[in-house]
N, C-alpha and C positions, 0 to 999 in steps of 0.2 A: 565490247561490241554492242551496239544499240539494234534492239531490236528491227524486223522486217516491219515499213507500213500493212498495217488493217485494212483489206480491202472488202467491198463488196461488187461483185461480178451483176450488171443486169443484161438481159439476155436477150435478143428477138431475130427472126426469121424473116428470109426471102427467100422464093424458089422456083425453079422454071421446069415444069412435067413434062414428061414426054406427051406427044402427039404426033397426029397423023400429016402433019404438016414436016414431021423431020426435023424440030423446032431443035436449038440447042438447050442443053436441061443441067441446070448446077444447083446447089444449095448456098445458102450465104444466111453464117450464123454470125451477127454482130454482138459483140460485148461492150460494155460501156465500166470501167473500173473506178468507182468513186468510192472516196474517204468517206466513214458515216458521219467525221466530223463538221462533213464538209454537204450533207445531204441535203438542207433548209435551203440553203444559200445556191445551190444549184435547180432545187427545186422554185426556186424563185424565179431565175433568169429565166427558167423555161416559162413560168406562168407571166411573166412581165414579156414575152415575146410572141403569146399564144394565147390568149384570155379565154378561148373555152375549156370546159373543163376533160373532153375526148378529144383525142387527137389520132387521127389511120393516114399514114402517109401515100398511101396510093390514091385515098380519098383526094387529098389536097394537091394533088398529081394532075388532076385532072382537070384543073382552069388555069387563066393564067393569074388571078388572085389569091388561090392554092398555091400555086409554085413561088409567089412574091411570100407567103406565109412561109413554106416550107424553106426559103434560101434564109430566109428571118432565123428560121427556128434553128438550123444549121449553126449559122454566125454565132447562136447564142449562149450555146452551151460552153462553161466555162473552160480555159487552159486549162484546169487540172484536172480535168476529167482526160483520161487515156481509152481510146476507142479502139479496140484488134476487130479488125474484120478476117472473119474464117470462113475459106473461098474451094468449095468440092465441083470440079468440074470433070467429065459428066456425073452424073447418078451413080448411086451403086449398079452393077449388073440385074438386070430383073426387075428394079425396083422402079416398081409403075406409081406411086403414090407418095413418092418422096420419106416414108417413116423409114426406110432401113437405111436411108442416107442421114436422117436425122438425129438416127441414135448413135451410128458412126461420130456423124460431129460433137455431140454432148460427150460421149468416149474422149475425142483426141483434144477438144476446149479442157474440158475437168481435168483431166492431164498436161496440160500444159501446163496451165494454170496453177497445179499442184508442182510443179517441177520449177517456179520460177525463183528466181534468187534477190529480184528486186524486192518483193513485196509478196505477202502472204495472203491470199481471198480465202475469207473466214467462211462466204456464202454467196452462192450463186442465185442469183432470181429471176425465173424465166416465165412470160407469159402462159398463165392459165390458157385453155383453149377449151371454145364452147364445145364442139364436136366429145360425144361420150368416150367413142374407141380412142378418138386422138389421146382422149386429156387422162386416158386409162394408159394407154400407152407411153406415156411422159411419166405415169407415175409410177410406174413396172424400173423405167431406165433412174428414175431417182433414186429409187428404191435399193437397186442393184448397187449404182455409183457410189450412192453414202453409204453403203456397206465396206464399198474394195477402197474407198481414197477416206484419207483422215480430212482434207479439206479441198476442193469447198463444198459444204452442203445445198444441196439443191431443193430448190422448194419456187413451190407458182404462187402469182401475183397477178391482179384485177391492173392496166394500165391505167381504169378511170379512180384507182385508190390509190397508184404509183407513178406519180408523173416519170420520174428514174428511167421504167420502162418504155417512155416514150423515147430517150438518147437511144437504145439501141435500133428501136423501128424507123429511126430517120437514117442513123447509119445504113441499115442493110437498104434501102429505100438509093439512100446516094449514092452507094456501091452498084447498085443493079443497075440503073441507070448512066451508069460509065460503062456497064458491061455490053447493054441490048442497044443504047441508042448511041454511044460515044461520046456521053454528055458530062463534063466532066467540072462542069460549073458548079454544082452542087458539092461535091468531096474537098472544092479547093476555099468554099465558105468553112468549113469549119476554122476554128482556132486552136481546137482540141489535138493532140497528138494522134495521131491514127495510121496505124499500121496493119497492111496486107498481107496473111499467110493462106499461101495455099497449099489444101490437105490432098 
């Protein structure tokens, strides 16, 4: 029997808070699962699609030369890149600030993940976050995680040193945007595999 593919997991967030407006409020954790054999050459198509070196998709949300970028960027990422988008609607109970729905998600992804039979994720990579509490708090739940699961290990990453984690902040980016405006242009640009679970 031939071994499971080597993956690695990249990771990024979208999320809708509560407020006083009665707004609707979910989390969306998109994964992006590439081969490391296969990392240059996907970090390429992204760089031949996007020529600066930072890339924030909500930034580029906001013109209509951003959104001709961002449906670019979409198109561009290769077929063999497999994209799970993980979809919590509402918030946990209580949770005014989105972190106890976030460590929910990292919970039920790592386990998934850990539980799959296609293919093994060696390592998880999720955006560093500037905020202190946050990026303390991200490293309390990695902490925890790489202790209880044997794979995948969790550790943060700079997007302007990881183009990788730009695949998943266009995913969560396109998802949300089918969710709030019904815009469904963007999720149907990819070429990549992308499949919706909701926790």
């Amino acid at each position: 029997m031939t071994d499971k593919p080597r993956l690695h997991a990249f990771v990024d967030e979208s999320f809708s808070l509560p407020s006083s407006a009665g707004n609707r409020t979910f989390y969306i954790l998109a994964a992006a699962l590439v081969n490391p054999e296969e990392f240059e050459q996907v970090r390429s198509a992204i760089a031949k699609a996007y020529l600066p070196d930072f890339m924030h998709s909500s930034d580029l949300l906001r013109s209509a030369q951003g959104r001709a970028d961002f449906t670019r960027l979409c198109s561009s990422i290769p077929s063999t890149v497999e994209i799970n988008v993980f979809f919590l609607e509402p918030l946990l109970s209580g949770d005014r600030n989105g972190e106890l729905s976030r460590t929910r998600m990292f919970e039920q992804v790592c386990q998934h993940l850990a539980n799959s039979t296609e293919f093994q994720v060696t390592d998880l990579v999720y955006e560093i976050r500037r905020d202190g509490f946050m990026r303390q708090a991200d490293i309390r739940t990695a902490k925890r995680l790489n202790q209880e699961l044997s794979f995948p290990w969790m550790r943060p990453q700079s997007p302007r040193h990881e183009k990788l984690l730009w695949i998943p902040d266009i995913a969560a980016a396109a998802f949300r945007q089918s969710q709030i405006w019904n815009n469904h242009e963007f999720l149907e640009s990819f070429q990549s595999k992308l499949e919706i679970q909701k926790i």
